[in-house]
N, CA, C and O atoms as a GROMACS GRO file, in nm:
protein
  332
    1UNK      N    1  -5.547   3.449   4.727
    1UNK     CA    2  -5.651   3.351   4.704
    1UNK      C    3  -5.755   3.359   4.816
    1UNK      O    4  -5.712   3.378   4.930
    2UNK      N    5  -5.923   3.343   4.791
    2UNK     CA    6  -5.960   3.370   4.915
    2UNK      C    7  -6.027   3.229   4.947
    2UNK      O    8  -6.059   3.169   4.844
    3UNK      N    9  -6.051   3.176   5.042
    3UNK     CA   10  -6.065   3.044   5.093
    3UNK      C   11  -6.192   3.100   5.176
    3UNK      O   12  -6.217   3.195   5.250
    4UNK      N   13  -6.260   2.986   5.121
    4UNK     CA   14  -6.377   2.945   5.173
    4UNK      C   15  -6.443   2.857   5.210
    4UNK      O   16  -6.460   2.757   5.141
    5UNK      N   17  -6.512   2.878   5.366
    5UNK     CA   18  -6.519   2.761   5.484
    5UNK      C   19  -6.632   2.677   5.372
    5UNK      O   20  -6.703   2.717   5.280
    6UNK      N   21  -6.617   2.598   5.408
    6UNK     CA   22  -6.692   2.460   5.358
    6UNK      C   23  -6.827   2.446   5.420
    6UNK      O   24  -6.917   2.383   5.365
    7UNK      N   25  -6.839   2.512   5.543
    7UNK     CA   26  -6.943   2.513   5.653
    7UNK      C   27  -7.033   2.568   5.640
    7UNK      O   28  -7.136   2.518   5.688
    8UNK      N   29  -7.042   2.713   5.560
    8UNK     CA   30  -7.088   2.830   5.524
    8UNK      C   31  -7.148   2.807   5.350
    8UNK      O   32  -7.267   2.816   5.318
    9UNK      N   33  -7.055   2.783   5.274
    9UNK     CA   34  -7.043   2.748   5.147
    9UNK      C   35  -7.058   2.646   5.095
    9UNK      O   36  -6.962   2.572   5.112
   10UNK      N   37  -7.170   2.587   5.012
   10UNK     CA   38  -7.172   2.462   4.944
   10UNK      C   39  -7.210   2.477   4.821
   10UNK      O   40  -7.329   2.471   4.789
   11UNK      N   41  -7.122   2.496   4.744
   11UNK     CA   42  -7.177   2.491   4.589
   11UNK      C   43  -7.185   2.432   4.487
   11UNK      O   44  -7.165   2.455   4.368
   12UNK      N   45  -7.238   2.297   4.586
   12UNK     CA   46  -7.269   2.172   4.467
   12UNK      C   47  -7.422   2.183   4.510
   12UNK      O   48  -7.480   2.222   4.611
   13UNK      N   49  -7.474   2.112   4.338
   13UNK     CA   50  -7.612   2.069   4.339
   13UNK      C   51  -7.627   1.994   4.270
   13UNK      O   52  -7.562   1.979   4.167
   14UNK      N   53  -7.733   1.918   4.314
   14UNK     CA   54  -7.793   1.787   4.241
   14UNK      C   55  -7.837   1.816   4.115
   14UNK      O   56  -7.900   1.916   4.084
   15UNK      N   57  -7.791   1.696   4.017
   15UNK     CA   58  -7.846   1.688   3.893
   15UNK      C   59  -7.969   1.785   3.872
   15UNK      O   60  -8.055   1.810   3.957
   16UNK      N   61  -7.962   1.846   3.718
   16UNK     CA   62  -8.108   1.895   3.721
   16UNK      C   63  -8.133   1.870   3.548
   16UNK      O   64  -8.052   1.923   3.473
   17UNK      N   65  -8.238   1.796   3.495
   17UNK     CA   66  -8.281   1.789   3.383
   17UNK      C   67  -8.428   1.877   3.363
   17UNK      O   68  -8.517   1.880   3.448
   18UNK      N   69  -8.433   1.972   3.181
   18UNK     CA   70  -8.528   2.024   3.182
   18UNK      C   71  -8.579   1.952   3.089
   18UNK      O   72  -8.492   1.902   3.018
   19UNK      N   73  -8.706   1.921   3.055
   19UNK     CA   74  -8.762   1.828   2.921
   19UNK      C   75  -8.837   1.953   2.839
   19UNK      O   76  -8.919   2.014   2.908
   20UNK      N   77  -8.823   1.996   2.714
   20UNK     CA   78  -8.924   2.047   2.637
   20UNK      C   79  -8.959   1.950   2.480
   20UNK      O   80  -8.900   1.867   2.411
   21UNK      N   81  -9.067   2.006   2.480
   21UNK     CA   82  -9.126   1.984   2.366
   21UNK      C   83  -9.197   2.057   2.288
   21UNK      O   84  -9.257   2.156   2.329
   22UNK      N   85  -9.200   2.011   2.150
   22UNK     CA   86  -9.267   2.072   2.037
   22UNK      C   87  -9.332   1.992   1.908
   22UNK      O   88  -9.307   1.876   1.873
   23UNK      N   89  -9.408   2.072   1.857
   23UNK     CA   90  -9.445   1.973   1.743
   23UNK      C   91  -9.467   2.113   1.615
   23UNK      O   92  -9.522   2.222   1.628
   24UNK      N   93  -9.411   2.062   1.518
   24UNK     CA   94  -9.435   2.132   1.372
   24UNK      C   95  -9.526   2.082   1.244
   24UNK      O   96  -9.525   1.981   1.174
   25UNK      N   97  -9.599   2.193   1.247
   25UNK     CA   98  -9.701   2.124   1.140
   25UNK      C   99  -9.651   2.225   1.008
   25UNK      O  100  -9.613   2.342   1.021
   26UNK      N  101  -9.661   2.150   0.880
   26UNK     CA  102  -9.599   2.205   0.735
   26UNK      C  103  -9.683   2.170   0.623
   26UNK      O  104  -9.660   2.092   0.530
   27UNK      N  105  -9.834   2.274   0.660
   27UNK     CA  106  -9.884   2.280   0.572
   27UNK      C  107  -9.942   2.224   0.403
   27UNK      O  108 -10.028   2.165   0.338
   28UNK      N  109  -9.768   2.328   0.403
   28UNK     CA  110  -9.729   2.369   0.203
   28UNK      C  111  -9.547   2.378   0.231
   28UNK      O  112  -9.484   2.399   0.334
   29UNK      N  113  -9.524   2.364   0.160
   29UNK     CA  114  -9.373   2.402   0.134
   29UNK      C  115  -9.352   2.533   0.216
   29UNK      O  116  -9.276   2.543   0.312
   30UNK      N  117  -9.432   2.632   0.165
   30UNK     CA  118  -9.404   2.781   0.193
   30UNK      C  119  -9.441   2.829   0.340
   30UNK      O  120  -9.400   2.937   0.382
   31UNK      N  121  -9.533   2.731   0.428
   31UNK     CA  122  -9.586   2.747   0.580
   31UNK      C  123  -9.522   2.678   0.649
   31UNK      O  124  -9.481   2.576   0.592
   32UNK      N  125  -9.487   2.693   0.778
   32UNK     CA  126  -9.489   2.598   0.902
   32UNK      C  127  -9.516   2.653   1.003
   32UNK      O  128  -9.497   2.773   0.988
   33UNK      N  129  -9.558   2.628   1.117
   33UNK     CA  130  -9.604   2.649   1.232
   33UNK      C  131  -9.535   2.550   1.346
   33UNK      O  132  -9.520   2.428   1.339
   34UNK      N  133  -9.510   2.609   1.417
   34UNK     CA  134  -9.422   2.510   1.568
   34UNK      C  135  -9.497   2.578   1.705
   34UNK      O  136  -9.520   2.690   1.752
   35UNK      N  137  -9.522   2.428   1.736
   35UNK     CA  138  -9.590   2.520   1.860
   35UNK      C  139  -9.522   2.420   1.981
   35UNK      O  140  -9.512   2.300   1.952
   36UNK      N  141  -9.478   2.459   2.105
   36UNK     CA  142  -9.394   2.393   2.222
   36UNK      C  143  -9.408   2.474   2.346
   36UNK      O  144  -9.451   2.588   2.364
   37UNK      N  145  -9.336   2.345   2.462
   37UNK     CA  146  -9.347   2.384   2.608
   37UNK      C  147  -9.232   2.345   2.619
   37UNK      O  148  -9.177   2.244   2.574
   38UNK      N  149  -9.183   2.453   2.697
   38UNK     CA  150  -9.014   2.458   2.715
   38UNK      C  151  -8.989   2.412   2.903
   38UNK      O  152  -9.024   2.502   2.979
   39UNK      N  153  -8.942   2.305   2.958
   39UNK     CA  154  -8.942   2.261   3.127
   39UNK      C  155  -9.108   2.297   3.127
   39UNK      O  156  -9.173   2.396   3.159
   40UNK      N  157  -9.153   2.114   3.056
   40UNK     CA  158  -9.292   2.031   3.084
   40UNK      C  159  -9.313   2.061   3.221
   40UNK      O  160  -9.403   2.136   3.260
   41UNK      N  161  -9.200   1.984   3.323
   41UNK     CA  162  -9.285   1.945   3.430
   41UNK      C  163  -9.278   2.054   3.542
   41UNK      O  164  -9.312   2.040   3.659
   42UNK      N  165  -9.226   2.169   3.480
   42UNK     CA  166  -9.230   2.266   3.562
   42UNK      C  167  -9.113   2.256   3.731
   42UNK      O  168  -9.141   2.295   3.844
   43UNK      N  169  -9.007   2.199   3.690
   43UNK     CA  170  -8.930   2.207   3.749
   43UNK      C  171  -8.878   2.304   3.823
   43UNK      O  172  -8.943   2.402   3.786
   44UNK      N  173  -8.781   2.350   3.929
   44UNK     CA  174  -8.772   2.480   4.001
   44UNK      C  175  -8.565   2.461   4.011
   44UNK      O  176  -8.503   2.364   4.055
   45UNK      N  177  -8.544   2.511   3.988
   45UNK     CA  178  -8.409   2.522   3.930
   45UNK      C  179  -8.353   2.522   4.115
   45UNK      O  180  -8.386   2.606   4.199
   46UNK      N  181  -8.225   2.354   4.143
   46UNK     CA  182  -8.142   2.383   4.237
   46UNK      C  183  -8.099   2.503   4.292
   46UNK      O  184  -8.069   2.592   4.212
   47UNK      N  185  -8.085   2.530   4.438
   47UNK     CA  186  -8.040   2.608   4.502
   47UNK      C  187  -7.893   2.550   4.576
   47UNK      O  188  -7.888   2.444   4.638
   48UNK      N  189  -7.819   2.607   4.563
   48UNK     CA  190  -7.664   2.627   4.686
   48UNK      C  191  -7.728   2.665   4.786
   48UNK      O  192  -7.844   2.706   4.793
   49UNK      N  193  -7.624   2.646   4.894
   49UNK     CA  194  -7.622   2.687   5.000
   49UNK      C  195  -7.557   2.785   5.069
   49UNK      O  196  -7.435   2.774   5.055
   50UNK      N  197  -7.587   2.870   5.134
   50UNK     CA  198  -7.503   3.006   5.193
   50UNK      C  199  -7.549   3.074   5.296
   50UNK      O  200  -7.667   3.108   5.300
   51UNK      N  201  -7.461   3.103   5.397
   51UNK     CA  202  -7.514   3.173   5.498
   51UNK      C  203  -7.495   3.342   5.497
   51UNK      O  204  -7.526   3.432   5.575
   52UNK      N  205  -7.432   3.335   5.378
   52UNK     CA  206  -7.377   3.516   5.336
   52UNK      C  207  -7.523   3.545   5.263
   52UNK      O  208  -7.553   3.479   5.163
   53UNK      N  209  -7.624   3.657   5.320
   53UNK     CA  210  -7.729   3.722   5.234
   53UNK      C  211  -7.679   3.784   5.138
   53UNK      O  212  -7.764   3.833   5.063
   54UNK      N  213  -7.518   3.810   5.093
   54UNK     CA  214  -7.511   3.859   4.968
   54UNK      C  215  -7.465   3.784   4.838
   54UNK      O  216  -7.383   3.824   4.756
   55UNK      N  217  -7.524   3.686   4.838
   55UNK     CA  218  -7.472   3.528   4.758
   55UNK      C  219  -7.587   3.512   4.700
   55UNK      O  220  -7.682   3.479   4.770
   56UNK      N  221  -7.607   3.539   4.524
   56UNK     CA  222  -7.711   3.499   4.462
   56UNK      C  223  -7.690   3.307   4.507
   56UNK      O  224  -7.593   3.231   4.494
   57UNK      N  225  -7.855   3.283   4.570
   57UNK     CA  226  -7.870   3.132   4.569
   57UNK      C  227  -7.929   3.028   4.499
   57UNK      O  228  -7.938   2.911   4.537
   58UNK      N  229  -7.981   3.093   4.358
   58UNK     CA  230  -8.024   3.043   4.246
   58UNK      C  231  -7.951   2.959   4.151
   58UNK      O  232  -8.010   2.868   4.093
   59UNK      N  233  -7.797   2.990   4.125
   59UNK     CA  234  -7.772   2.911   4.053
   59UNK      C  235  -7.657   2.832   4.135
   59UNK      O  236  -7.636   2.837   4.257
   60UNK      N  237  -7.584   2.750   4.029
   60UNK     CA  238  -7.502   2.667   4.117
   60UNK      C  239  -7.357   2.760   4.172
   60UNK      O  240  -7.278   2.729   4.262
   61UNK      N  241  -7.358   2.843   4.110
   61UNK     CA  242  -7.221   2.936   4.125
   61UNK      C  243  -7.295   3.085   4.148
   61UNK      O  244  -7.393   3.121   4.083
   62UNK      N  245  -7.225   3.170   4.262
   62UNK     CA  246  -7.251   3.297   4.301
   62UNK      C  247  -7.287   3.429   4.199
   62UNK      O  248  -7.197   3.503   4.158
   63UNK      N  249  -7.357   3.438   4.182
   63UNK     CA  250  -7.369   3.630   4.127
   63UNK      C  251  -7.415   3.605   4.012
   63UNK      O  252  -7.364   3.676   3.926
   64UNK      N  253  -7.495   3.529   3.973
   64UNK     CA  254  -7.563   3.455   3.832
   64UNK      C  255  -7.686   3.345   3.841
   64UNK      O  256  -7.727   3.258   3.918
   65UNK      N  257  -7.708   3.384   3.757
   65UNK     CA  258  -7.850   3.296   3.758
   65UNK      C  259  -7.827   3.165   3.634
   65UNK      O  260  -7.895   3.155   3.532
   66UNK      N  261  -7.765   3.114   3.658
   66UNK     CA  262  -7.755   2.982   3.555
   66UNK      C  263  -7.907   2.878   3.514
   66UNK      O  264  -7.890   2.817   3.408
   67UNK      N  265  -7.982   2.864   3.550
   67UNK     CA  266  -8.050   2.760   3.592
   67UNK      C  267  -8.206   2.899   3.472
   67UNK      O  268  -8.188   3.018   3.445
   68UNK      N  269  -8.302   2.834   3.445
   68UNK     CA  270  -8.437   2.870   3.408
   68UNK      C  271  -8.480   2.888   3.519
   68UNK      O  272  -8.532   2.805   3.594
   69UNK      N  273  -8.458   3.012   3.536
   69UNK     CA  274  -8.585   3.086   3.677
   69UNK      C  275  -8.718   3.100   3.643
   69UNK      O  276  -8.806   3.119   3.727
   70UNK      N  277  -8.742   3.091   3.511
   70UNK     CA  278  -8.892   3.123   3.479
   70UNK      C  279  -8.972   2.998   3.474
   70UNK      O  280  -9.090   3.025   3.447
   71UNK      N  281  -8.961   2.928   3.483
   71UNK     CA  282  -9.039   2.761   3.527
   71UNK      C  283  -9.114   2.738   3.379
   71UNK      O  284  -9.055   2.793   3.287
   72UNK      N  285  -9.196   2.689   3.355
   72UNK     CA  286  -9.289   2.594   3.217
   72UNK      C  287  -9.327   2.762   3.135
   72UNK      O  288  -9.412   2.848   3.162
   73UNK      N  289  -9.238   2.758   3.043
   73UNK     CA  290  -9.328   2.831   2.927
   73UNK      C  291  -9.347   2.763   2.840
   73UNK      O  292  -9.308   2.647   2.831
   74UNK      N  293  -9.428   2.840   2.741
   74UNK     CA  294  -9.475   2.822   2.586
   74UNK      C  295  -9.426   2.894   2.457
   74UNK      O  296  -9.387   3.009   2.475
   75UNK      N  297  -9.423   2.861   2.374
   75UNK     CA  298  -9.381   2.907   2.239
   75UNK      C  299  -9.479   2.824   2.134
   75UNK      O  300  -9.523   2.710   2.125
   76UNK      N  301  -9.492   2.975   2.041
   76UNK     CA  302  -9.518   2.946   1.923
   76UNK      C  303  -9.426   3.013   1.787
   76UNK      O  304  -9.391   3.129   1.805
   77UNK      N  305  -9.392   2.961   1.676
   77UNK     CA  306  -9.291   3.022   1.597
   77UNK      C  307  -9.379   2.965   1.471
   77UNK      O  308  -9.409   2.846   1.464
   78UNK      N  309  -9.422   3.072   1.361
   78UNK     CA  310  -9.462   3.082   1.249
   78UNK      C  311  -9.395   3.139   1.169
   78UNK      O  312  -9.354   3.254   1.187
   79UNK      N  313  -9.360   3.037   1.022
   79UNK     CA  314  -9.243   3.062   0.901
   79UNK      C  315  -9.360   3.054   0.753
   79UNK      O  316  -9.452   2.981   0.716
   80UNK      N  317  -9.290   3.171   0.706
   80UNK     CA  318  -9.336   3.178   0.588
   80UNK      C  319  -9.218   3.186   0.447
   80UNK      O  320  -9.146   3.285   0.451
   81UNK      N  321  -9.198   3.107   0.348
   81UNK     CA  322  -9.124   3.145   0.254
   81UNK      C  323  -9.173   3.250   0.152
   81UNK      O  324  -9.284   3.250   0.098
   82UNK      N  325  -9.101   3.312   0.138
   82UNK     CA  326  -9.157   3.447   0.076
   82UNK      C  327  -9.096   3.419  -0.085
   82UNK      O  328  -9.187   3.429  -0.166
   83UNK      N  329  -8.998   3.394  -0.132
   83UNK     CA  330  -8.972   3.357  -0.254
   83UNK      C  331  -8.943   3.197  -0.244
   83UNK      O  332  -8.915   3.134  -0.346
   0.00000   0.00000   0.00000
């Protein structure tokens, strides 16, 4: 088992909420259109703590990126019924 100092290592982080939104407009039966912003307020995803430079410090747990590194995007998604 490998044990790790507490001193060095902290891999808790504070709450983190992302908000998105969207809105769909439906034409006709056969159209819709969705258009949205995915993390509004442009939030920056918690960091851990570590004094090892080989410790991804992005997400809450080592060697992974859990968290939206890419901050406020956009989307659009257009549906068509074909029959």
């Amino acid at each position: 088992m490998i044990d790790f100092d507490p001193a060095v290592y902290d891999f808790s982080v504070p709450d983190y909420f992302l908000h998105t939104a969207s809105i769909r407009f439906e034409p006709s039966n056969r159209y819709s259109l969705t258009l949205g912003v995915r993390n509004v307020f442009d939030r920056k995803p918690p960091k851990i703590t570590s004094e090892d430079p080989f410790v991804n410090t992005i997400a809450n747990v080592p060697l992974q990126a859990g968290f939206d590194v890419r901050g406020r995007t956009f989307f659009v998604n257009a549906q068509a019924k074909i029959f």
